[in-house]
N, C-alpha and C positions, 0 to 999 in steps of 0.2 A: 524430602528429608527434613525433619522436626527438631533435628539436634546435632552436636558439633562439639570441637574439644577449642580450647582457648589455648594462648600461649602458654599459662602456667600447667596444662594439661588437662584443666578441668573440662566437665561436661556443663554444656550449655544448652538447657532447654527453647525454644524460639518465643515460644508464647512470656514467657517471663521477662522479657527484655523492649525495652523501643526498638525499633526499626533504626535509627539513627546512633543508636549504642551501639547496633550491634557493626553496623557499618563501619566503626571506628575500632573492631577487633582485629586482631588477626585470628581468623579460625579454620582448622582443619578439620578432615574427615575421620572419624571417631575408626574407620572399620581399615580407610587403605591409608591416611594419614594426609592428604593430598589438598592443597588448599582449595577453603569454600566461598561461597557469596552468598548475599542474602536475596531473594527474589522477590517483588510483591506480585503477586498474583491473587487469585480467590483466595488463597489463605495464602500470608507469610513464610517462606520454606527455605532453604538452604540448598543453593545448588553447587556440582562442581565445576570449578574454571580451567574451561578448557587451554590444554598443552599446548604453549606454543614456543614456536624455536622459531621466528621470524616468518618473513613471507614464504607462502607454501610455494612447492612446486609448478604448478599451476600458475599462481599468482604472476610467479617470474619466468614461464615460458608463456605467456599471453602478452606481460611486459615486452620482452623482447620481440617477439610476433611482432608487435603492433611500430614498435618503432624500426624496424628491420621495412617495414611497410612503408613507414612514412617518410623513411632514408631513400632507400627504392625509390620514390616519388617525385625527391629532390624537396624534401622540406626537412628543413633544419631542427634536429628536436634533441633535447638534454631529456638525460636521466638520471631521476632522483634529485630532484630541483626543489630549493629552498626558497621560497622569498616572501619575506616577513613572518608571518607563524603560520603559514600553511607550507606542507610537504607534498608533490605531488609525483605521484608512479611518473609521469613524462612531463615533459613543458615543451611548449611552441614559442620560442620568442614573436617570432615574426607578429603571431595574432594573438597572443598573449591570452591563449589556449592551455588548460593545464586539464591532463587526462589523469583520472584513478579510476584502479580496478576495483570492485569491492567484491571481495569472494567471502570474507570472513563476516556476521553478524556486527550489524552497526543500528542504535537506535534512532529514531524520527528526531531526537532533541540533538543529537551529535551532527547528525545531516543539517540539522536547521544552522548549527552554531558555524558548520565551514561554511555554508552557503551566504550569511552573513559575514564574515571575512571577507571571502571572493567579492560579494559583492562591495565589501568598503573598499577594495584595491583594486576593483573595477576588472576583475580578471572573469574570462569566463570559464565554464567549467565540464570536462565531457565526463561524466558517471557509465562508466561500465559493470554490470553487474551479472551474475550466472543464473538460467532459469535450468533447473535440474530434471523438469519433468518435462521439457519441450511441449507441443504445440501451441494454442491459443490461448487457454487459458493459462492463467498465472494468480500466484498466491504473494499478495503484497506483504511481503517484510521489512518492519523494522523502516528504512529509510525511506525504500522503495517508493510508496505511496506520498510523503511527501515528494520525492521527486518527479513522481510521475504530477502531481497537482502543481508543481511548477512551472515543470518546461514544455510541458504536454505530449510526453513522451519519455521511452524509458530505453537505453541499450543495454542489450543481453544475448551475454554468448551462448548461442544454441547450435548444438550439432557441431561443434569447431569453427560455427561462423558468427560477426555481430548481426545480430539482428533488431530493428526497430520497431517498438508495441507503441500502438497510436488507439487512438479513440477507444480507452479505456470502457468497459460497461461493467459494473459492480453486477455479481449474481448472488454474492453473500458479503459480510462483514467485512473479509480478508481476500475476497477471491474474484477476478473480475477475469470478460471474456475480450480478446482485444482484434484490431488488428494489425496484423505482422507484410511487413515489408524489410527485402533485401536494402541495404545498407552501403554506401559506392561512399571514398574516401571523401569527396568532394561536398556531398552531405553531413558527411560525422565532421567535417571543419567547418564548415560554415554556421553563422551565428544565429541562422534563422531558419529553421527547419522548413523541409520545401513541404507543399501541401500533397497530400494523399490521401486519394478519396478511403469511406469508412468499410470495408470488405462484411457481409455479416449473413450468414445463414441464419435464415429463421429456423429452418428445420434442427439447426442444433441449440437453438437455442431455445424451443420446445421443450428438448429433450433435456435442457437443463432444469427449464420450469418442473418435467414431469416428475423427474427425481423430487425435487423438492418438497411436490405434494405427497409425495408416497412415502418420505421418511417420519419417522416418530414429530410430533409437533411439541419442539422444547424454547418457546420465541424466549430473546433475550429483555423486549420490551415489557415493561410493568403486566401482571394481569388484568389491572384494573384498564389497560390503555386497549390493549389488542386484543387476548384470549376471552376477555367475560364479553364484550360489545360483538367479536365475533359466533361467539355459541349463542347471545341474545339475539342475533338476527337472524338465526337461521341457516349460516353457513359452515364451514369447515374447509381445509385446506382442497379436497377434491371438486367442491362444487363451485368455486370462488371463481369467477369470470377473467378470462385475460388480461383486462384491465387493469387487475392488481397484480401483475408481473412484467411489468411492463422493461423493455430494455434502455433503462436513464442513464446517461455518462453520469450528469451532474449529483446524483446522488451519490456519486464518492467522495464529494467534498463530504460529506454528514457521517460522523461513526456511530452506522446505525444499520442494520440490517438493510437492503432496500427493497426486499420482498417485503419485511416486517411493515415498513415504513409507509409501501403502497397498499399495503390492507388495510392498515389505520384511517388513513388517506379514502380509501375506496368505500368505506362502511361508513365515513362521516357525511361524505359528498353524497351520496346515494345516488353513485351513478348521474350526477349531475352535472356534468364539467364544464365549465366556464372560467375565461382567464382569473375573473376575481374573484369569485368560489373557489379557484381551488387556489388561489395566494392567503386564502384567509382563513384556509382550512391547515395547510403546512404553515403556517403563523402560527397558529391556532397548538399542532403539534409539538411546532419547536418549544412553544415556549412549556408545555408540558413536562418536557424531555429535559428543561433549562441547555436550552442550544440557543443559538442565532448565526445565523449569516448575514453578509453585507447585504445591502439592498441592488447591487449588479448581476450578483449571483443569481439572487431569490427571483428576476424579471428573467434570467437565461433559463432558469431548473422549469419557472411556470412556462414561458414556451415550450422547452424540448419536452413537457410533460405533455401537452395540447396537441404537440407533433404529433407524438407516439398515440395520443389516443386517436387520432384522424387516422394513422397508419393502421391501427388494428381495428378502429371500423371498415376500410376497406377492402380487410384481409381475413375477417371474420363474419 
């Protein structure tokens, strides 16, 4: 939606105005009257704000579930606990544990700003959040993916039960394939997630590449980076070697396709892979892209990259 009514009633077109003007109006829905926002996305637009009349239903019988659980247990837990400027669904005194549910859309800059809080008051923090499509994979919204690059893991209620996605693997921008483990109370309190090994079918994750190549080819990366150096070499999305679909955790740190990312990748190196070849080639990338990552990072993405290709020379 392109337009909106003002307080005084008038119609307001979106292209006419800053972005920061208009965030300072009050504006409504020209057609059902209902108040609007303004969105940036590809183009500037006007969305409407969703209805809300406090915590959903949902929200508060998961709340109670969960501390109904923890009383059971014989751990002491408050609800709807204040302390300093963060509010949490539950608090733990004892381990100075504070659970929230997140069912309703929360952005990566909101998520960052409590987790900086918690962390100045040293409190730690359990995120529960809903995956609506259940199994493996999952579609990172909004916080999600910060949190998941956090704590290295993410809980989500699936099927009426929490569940834990562990060793995240990006297959597009927004969508990665994980794996899931049952969840025991003694786990969700403790401050240091126990280890579990990575679960992962290649066979589906085949079948994820395969899709890929057989949809319409629309990359989000420049033409001049991916699409023109791919059609000048000679390949296309079906004849492109496995090489460049490789299964990376650490490619979700990067917001960047990671299919995209490994064809770039795979057309410069020509098939040449060496630890320092291919650090000077995603160097080489980022700074294309104007990205960087830390230098810890960039020594774990070139390993588990060298993994994955020894893995698929001796699986191919």
């Amino acid at each position: 939606m392109f337009e909106a009514i003002d307080a005084s009633g008038k119609r307001i077109m979106i292209h006419r105005f800053l972005i920061h003007e208009l965030k300072t109006m009050s504006l409504r829905c020209p057609y059902c009257l209902k108040p609007l926002r303004v969105r940036q996305g590809r183009r500037p637009h006007f969305a409407h704000i969703s209805a809300c009349s406090g915590e959903s239903n949902v929200h508060m019988s998961w709340k109670k579930r969960i501390a109904d659980s923890l009383i059971n247990a014989g751990v002491q837990v408050e609800i709807e606990w204040m302390t300093g400027e963060r509010r949490f669904d539950l608090w733990i005194p004892e381990k100075k544990i504070g659970i929230e549910i997140q069912r309703s859309p929360m952005s990566a800059e909101e998520w960052i700003r409590r987790a900086r809080l918690d962390a100045k008051q040293e409190q730690t923090v359990r995120w529960i959040g809903f995956h609506p499509s259940h199994g493996v994979t999952l579609r990172l919204k909004g916080w999600m993916r910060q949190a998941f690059l956090q704590h290295d893991y993410l809980d989500l209620i699936v099927e009426n039960q929490i569940r834990r996605f562990r060793h995240p693997v990006p297959f597009a921008k927004h969508h990665i394939y994980c794996t899931v483990q049952p969840l025991s109370l003694s786990d969700f309190l403790s401050k240091e997630p126990s280890s579990f090994p990575r679960k992962f079918s290649i066979a589906r994750w085949q079948g994820i590449v395969h899709r890929y190549r057989r949809r319409p080819f629309y990359p989000s990366l420049p033409p001049r980076i991916l699409k023109v150096p791919l059609y000048q070499s000679g390949f296309h999305l079906q004849n492109l070697p496995s090489f460049a679909f490789l299964p990376i955790t650490r490619l979700l740190f990067l917001p960047v396709h990671p299919f995209e990312f490994q064809i770039v990748v795979f057309l410069e190196i020509k098939g040449r892979y060496t630890l320092s070849r291919l650090e000077h080639v995603i160097n080489q990338l980022l700074h294309q892209l104007n990205l960087s990552i830390e230098r810890d990072l960039m020594g774990a993405l070139v390993r588990e990259w060298m993994e994955r290709i020894e893995e698929a020379n001796k699986l191919f």
